[in-house]
C-alpha positions in Angstrom: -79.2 -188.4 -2.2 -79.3 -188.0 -6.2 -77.9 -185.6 -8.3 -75.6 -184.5 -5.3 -71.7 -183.7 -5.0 -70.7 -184.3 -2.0 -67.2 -183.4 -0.3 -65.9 -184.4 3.1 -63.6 -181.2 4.6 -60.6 -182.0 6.2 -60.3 -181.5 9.5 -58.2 -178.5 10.7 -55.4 -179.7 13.8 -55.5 -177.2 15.5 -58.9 -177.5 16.7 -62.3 -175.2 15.7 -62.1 -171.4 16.4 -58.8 -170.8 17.5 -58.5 -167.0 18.0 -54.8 -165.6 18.0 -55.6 -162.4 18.7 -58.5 -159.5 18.9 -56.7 -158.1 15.7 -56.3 -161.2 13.6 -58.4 -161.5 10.6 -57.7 -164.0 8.7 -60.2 -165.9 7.6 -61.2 -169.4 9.3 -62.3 -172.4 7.2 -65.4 -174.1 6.9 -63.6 -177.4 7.8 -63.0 -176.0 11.5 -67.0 -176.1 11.8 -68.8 -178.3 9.6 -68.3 -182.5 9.0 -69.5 -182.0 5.0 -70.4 -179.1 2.2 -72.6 -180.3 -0.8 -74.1 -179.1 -3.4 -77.7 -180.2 -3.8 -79.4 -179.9 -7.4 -82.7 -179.5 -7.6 -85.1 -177.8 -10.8 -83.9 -174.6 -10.0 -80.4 -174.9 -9.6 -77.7 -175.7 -6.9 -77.8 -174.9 -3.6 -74.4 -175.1 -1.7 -75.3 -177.0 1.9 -73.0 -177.2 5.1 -73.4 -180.5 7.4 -72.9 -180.9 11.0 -74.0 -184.3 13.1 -75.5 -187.5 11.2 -77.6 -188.7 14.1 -81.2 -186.8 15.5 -83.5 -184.2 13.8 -82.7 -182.0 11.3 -82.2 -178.5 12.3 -82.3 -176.2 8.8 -80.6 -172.9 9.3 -81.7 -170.0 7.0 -79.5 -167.0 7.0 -80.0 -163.4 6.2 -80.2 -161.4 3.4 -76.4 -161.0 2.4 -75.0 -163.2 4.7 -74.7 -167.4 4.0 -74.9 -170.6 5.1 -71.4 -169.6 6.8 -73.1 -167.3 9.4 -74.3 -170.9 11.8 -70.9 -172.0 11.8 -70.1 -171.3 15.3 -74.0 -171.9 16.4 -73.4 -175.5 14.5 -70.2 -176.3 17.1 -72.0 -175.2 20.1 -75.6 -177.0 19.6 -73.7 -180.0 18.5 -72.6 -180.7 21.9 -75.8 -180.2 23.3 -78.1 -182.2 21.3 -78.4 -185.3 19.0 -78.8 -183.4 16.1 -77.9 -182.7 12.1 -77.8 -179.0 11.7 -78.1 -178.1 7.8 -76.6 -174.6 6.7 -78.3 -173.7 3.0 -76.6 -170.8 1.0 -79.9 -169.5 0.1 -80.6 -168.1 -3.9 -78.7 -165.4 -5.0 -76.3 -165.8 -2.1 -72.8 -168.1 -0.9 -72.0 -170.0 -3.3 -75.2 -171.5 -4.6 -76.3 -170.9 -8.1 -80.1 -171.0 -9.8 -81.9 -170.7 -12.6 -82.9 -166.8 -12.0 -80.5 -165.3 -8.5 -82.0 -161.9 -8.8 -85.4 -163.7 -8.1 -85.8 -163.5 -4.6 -89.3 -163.2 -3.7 -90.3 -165.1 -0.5 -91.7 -167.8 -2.6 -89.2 -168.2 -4.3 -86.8 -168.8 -1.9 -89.4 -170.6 0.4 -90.0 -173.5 -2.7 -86.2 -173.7 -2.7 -86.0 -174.1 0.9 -88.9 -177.6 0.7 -87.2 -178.6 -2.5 -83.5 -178.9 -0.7 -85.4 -180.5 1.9 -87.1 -183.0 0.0 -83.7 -183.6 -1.8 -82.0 -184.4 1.7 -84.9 -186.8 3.6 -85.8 -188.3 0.2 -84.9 -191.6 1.7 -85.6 -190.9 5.0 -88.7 -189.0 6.6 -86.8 -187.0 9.5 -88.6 -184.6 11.9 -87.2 -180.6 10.7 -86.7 -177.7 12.9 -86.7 -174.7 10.6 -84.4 -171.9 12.4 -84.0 -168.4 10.0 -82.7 -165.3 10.9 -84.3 -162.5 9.6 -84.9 -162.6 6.2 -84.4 -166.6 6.7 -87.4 -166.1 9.6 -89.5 -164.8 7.2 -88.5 -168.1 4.6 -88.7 -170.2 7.2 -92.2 -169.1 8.4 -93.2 -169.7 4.9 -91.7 -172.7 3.9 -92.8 -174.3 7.2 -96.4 -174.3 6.5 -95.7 -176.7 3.0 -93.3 -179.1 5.1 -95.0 -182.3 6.2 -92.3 -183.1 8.5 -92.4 -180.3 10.2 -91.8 -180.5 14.0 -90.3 -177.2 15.5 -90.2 -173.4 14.3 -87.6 -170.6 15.7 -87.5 -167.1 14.2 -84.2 -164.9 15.1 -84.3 -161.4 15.4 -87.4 -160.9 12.6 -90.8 -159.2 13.7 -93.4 -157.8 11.1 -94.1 -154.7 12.7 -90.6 -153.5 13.2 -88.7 -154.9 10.1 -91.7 -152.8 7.9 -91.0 -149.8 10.1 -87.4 -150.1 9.4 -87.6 -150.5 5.5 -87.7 -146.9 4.8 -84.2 -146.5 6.3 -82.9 -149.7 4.7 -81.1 -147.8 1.5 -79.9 -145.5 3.5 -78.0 -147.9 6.0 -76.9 -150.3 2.9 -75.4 -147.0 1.0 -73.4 -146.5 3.9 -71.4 -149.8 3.5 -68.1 -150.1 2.1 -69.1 -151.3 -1.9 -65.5 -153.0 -2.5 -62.7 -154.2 0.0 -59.2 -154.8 -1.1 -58.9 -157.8 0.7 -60.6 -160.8 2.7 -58.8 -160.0 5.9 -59.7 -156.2 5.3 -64.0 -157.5 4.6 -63.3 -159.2 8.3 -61.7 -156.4 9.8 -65.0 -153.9 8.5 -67.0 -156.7 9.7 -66.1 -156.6 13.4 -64.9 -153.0 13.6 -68.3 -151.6 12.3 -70.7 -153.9 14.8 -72.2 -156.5 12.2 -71.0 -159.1 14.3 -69.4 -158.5 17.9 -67.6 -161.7 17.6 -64.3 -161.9 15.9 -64.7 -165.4 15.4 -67.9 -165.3 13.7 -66.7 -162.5 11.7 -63.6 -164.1 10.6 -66.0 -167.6 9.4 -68.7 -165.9 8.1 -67.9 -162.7 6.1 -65.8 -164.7 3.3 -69.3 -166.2 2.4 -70.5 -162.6 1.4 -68.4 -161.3 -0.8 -66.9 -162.7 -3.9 -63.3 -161.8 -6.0 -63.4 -159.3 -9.0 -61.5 -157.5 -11.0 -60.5 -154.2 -9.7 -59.9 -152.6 -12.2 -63.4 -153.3 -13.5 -64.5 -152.8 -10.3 -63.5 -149.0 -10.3 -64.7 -148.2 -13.6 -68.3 -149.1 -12.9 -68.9 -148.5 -9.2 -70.9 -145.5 -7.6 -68.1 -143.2 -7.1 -69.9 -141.7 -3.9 -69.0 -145.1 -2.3 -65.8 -146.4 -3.5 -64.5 -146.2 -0.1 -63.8 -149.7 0.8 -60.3 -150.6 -1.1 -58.6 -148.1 1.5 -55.9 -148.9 3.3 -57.2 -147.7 6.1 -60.4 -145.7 7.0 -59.1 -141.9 7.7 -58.6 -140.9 11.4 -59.3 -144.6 12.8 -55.7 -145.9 14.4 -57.0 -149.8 15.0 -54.0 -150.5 17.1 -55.2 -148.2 20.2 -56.7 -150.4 22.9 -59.2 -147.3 23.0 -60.2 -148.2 19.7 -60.5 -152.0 19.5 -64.2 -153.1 18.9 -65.3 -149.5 18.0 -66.9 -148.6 14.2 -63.9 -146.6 12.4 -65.2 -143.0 11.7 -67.4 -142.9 8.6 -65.9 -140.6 5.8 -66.0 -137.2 5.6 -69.2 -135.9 3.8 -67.6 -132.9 2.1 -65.1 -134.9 0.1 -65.6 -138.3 -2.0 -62.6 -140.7 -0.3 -60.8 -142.4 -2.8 -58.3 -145.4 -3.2 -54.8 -144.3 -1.7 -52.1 -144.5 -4.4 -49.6 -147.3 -4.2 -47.1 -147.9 -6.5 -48.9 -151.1 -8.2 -52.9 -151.4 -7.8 -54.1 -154.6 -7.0 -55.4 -156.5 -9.9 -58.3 -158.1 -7.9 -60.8 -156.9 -4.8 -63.6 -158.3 -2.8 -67.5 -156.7 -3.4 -70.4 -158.5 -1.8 -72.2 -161.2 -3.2 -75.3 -159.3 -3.5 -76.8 -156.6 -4.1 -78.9 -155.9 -1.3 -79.8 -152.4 -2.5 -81.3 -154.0 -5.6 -83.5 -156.7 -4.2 -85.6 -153.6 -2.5 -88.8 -154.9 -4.5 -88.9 -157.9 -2.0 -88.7 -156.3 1.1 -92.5 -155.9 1.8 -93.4 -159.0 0.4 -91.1 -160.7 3.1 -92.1 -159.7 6.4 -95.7 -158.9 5.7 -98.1 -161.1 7.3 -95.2 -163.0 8.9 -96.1 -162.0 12.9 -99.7 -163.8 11.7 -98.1 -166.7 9.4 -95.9 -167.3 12.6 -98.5 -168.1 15.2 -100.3 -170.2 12.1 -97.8 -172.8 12.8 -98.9 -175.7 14.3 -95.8 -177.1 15.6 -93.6 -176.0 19.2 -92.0 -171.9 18.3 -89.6 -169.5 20.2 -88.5 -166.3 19.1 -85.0 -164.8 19.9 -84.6 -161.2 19.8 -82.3 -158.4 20.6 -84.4 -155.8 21.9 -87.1 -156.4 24.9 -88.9 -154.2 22.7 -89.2 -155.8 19.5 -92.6 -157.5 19.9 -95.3 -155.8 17.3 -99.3 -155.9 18.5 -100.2 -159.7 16.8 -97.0 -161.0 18.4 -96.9 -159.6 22.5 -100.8 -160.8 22.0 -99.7 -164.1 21.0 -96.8 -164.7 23.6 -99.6 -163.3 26.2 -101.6 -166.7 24.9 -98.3 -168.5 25.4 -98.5 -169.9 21.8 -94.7 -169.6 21.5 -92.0 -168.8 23.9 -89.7 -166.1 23.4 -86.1 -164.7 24.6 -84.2 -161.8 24.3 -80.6 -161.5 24.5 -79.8 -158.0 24.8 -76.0 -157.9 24.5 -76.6 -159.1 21.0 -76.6 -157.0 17.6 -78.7 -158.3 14.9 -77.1 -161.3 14.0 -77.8 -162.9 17.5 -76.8 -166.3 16.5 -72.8 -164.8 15.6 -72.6 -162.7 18.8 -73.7 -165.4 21.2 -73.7 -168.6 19.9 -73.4 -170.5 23.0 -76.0 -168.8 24.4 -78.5 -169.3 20.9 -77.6 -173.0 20.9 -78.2 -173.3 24.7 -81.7 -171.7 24.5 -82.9 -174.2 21.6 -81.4 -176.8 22.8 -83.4 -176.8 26.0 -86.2 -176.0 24.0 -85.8 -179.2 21.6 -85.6 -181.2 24.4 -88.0 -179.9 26.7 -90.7 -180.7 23.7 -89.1 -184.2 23.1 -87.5 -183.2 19.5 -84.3 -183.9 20.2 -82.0 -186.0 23.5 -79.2 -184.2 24.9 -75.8 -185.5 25.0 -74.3 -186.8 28.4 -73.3 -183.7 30.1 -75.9 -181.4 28.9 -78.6 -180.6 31.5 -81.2 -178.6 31.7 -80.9 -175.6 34.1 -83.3 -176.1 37.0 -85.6 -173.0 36.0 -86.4 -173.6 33.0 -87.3 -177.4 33.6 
């Protein structure tokens, strides 16, 4: 590869994904999950890539808006054992720690071009078959960017449908106002993480929320956030006692309406905090443009599909037609939140592994078999 830093992580001991206990959140390290992390140069700027597996297909993971490259960690592990595989993790624009040219630009375009150009950076030498796997607003890229990828050779959307992601737009401001804007520390951005359901799994939580948010200065911070949010840097969220069994895995109580909450007073303020990344109130002028036409777009692609969603009920008209036609195939796994992939990773990586191998994209590992009905 040209124009490339490359870094090998040291290995961590201890061995990947050791959870102490369902109230430890400290942060794991990329090292416990991924062989490499580069940063790949293209025209438009850097994009920050984590590397499992040097053997097989590549399977490109595109995460969602907010989250990063970070959020496959622990999907990366699992499918690694199935399959002969190299699963690629991209810190998309504007998000992780790559960095462009223009990271408020995020129009699917945009971040579909970026998506090929990576791509083309990484096979430059070597013409490898690519599975495109995105979760929500990564579906969407990856829908896109599939159709301008000659190498193409597999296609799986996570948790996205047209129908139901424009339905849900209207309430998207309202759901991202009610997020914490600052937190005063990692461990407390994993804590929020867990305890308010955007990931069920600790470990995922602990991995992959460091990749959203970023350190400022707190002082600055305060000055210049909404002040009907500036929530987060609590020490704890009022009425919410985390150490009652009764408690653990349940949302803390959200603020009281009547009163703005502000940061308890200690006798020295902290001199730095933790906000997200991005702004995901701000990039509301992409939404549409993301999902629409993407149920259509989707069955478009010439190449083997599956779907994964959360809900049995997810499928919008174009799609339940589609899967009628059997011109994808398409699980749900209900226990799951949104971000699928975090709250059941084995069970994700299970699912496409089977389906790599059942269309000949990818030979499983000795041990891995596939389950008698779904050969």
């Amino acid at each position: 590869m040209s124009n490339l830093r490359k870094s090998v992580l040291n290995k961590n001991p201890s061995g990947f994904g050791l959870v102490r206990s369902p109230t430890d959140f400290t942060p794991l390290p990329p090292s416990d999950y991924f062989d490499t992390e580069e940063d790949i140069v293209t025209g438009n700027g850097s994009f920050h890539v984590y590397k499992k597996g040097n053997t097989g297909p590549i399977l490109c993971c595109l995460h969602g808006g907010g989250y990063s490259g970070l959020t496959w960690a622990l999907f990366a592990v699992e499918i690694c054992k199935n399959i002969e595989c190299q699963v690629i993790a991209i810190d998309l624009r504007g998000h992780g720690s790559s960095s462009t040219n223009d990271d408020s630009n995020l129009a699917l375009a945009t971040l579909s071009r970026d998506v090929v150009d990576v791509l083309a950076k990484i096979c430059e030498n070597n013409e490898v078959p690519i599975i495109l796997i995105g979760h929500s607003m990564g579906g969407a890229v990856a829908v896109d960017a599939a159709h301008y990828i000659d190498s193409i050779a597999g296609l799986c959307v996570i948790d996205v449908v047209e129908g139901t992601a424009l339905e849900a737009l209207s309430s998207m401001q309202n759901i991202l106002r009610g997020r914490p804007s600052s937190f005063k520390s990692i461990e407390n951005a994993i804590q929020w993480c867990f305890k308010s359901g955007q990931t069920r799994n600790i470990e995922a939580a602990r991995i992959s929320m460091p990749g959203q948010i970023i350190e400022v200065d707190n002082k600055e911070l305060l000055a210049s956030s909404d002040s009907s949010n500036n929530f987060a840097i609590q020490e704890e969220t009022e009425g919410f006692d985390e150490t009652k069994e009764e408690n653990f895995g349940k949302p803390p109580l959200p603020p009281k309406a009547s009163s703005i909450p502000i940061v308890k007073s200690t006798t020295s303020t902290p001199t730095v905090a933790y906000a997200w990344r991005i702004d995901l109130k701000k990039t509301e002028s992409f939404w549409t443009g993301w999902f629409q036409g993407l149920s259509q777009k989707f069955l478009d692609v010439p190449v083997p599909k599956i779907l994964l969603l959360a809900n049995v009920n997810g499928l919008d008209t174009a799609l339940t037609v589609g899967q009628m036609q059997g011109k994808f195939q398409f699980r749900v796994l209900s226990k799951s939140g949104h971000a699928i992939h975090e709250d059941q990773p084995h069970q994700v990586a299970e699912i496409i592994s089977i389906y790599l191998v059942k269309h000949k994209l990818a030979n499983p590992k000795d041990g891995f078999e596939i389950p008698k009905m779904f050969a």
